[in-house]
C-alpha positions as CSV (number, residue, x, y, z in Angstrom):
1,X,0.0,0.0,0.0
2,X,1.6,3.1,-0.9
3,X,0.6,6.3,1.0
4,X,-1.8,7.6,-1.4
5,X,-3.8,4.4,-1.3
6,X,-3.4,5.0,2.9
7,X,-5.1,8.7,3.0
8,X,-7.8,7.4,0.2
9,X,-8.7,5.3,2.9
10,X,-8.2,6.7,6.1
11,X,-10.8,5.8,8.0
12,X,-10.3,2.2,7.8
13,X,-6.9,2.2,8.5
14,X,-7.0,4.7,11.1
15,X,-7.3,1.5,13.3
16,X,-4.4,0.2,11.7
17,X,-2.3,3.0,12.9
18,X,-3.9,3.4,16.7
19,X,-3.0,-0.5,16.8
20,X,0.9,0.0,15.9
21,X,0.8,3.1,18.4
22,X,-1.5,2.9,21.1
23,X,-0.6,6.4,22.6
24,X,-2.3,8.1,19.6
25,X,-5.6,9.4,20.2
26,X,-8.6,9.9,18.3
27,X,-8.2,13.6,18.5
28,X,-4.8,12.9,16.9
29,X,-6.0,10.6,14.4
30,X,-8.4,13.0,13.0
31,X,-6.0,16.1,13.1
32,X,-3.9,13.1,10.9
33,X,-6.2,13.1,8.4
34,X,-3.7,10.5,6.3
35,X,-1.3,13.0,6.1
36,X,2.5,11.4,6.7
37,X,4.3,13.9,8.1
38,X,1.0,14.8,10.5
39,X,1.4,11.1,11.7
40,X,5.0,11.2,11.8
41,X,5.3,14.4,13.9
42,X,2.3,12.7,16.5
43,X,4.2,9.4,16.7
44,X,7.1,12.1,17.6
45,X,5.9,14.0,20.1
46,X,3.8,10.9,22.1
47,X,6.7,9.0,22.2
48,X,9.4,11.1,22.8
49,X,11.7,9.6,19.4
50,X,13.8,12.5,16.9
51,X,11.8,13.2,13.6
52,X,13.8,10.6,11.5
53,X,13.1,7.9,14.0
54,X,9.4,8.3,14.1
55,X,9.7,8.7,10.0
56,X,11.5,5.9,9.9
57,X,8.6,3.9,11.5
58,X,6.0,5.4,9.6
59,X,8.1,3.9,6.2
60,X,8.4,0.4,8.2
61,X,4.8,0.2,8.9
62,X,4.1,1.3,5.5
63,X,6.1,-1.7,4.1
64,X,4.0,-4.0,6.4
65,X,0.5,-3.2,5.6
């Protein structure tokens, strides 16, 4: 799935995403809106990682869905 094919479809995977990183909330979710660099910057700041490591597991999720 490539990341246009993920924001085409963002409420179904939305689950997806809360499942790989529980500490997102729904309020962060929907300010997501399947934008990448929203989710990156939310996985950032809940769980404390530098930009490139919470890019860098936004593109190894991407690879497993």
């Amino acid at each position: 799935m490539n990341w246009d094919q993920v924001s085409g479809n963002w409420k179904q995977v939305k689950g997806k995403v809360q499942q790989q990183w529980g500490k997102l909330t729904n309020d962060d979710l929907d300010v997501v809106q399947g934008k990448q660099n929203e989710l990156a910057g939310r996985i950032q700041e809940r769980y404390g990682l530098t930009k490139e490591e919470a890019e860098q597991q936004v593109n190894d999720w991407m690879r497993k869905i």
